[in-house]
C-alpha positions in Angstrom: 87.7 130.3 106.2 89.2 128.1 103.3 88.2 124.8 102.8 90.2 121.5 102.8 92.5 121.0 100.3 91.4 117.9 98.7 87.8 116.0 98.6 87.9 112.6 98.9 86.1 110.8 96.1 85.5 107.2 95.0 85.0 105.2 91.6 80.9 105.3 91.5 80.9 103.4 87.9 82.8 102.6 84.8 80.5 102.9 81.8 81.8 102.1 78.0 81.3 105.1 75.9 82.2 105.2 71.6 85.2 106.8 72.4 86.6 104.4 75.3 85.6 104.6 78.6 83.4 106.9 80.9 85.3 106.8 85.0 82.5 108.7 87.0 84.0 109.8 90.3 82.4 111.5 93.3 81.0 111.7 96.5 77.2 112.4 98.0 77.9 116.2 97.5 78.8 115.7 93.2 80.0 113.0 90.3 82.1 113.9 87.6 83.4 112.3 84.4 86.9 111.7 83.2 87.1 109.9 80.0 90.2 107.5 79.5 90.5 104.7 76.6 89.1 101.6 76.8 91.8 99.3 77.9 92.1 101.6 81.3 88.2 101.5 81.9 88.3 97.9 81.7 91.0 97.7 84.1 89.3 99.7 86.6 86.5 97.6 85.9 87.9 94.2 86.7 89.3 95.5 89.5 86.0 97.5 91.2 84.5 94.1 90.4 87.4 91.5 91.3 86.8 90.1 88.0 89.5 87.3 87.3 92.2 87.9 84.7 93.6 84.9 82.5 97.3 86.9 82.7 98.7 89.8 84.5 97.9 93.1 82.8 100.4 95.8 83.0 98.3 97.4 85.9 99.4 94.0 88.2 102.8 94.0 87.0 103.3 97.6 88.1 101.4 96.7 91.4 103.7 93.4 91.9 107.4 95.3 91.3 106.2 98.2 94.3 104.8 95.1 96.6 108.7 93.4 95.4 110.3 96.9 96.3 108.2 96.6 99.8 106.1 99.9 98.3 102.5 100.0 98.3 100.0 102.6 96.7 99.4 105.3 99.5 96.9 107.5 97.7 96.4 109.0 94.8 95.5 113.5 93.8 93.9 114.1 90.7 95.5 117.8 90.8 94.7 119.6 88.1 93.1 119.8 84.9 93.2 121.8 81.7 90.5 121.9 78.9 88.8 118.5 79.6 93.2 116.9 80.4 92.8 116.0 84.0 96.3 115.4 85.7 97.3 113.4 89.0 99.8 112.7 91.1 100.6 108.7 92.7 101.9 108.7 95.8 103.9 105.8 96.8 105.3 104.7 100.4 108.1 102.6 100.4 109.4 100.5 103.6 112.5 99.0 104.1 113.2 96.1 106.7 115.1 98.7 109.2 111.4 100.8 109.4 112.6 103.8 106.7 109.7 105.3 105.5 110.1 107.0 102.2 107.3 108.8 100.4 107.4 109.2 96.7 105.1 111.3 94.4 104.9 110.7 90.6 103.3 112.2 88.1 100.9 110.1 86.3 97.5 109.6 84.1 94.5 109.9 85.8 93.6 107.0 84.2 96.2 104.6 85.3 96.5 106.1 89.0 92.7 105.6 89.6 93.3 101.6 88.2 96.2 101.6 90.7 94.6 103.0 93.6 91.1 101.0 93.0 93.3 97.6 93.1 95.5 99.0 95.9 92.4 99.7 97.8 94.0 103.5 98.1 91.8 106.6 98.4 91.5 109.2 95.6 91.7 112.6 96.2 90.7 115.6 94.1 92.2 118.8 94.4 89.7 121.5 95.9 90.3 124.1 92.8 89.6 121.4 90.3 86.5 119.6 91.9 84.6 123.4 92.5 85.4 123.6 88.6 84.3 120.0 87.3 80.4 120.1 86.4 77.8 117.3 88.1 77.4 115.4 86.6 75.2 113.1 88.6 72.0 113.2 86.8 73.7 111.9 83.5 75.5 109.5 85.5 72.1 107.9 87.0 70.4 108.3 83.6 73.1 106.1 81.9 72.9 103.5 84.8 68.5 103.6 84.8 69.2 103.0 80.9 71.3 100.5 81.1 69.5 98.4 83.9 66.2 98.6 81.2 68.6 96.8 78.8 69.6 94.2 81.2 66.2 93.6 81.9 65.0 93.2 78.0 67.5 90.1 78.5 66.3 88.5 81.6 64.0 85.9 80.0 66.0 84.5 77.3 
């Protein structure tokens, strides 16, 4: 029997790394990493946290022309990777006033289709091929967070 086709994941945390940023995705069964510059992780960020902006970033200026064109942010696939290059799809659903549905599917960065579909309040699928390849990476995932709370906490009483 084969299995579904996609797993449904969700944002579990955005941490800053040297390099950028570190977008853990995942489930109960598994987290894994994809690693996107810093600009993108903060995006995700602010909007996984509803963090006020003091301007629209490009992110709400792509969001505002689909809500203008009456299209929303249906979903979103990461469907495939290559060497640690993760690609995805954004799939867009456009209504007119006559009830036309039309469903369009772009190729697009990880990156800036999981900031989409986090402040679209969209799910975000992983193809089943790429998430039995992707290592868990859980226990680095909790480490990070357990290490980052400590340092928190060194700053409570100042």
């Amino acid at each position: 029997m084969m299995g579904k086709p996609v797993v449904q994941v969700e944002v579990k945390n955005v941490l800053a790394t040297s390099a950028g940023s570190a977008v853990f995705l995942g489930n109960e069964e598994k987290v894994f990493v994809i690693y996107v510059d810093h600009s993108v992780g903060s995006a995700i960020n602010m909007f996984l946290h509803g963090t006020p902006k003091p301007r629209p970033q490009t992110h709400d200026l792509f969001a505002d022309v689909l809500t203008a064109l009456g299209a929303r942010v249906e979903r979103v696939v990461i469907n495939d990777f290559s060497d640690t290059v993760f690609f995805a799809r954004l799939i867009v659903v456009a209504e007119n006033e006559l009830d036309e549905r039309k469903i369009v599917e772009l190729d697009a960065r990880p990156s800036d289709s999981i900031a989409l579909a986090v402040q679209a309040e969209a799910p975000i699928y992983v193809a089943d091929h790429v998430w039995e390849s992707v290592e868990d990476m859980s226990a680095v995932l909790k480490k990070m967070e357990d290490a980052n709370s400590e340092s928190d906490e060194g700053f409570g009483g100042f």
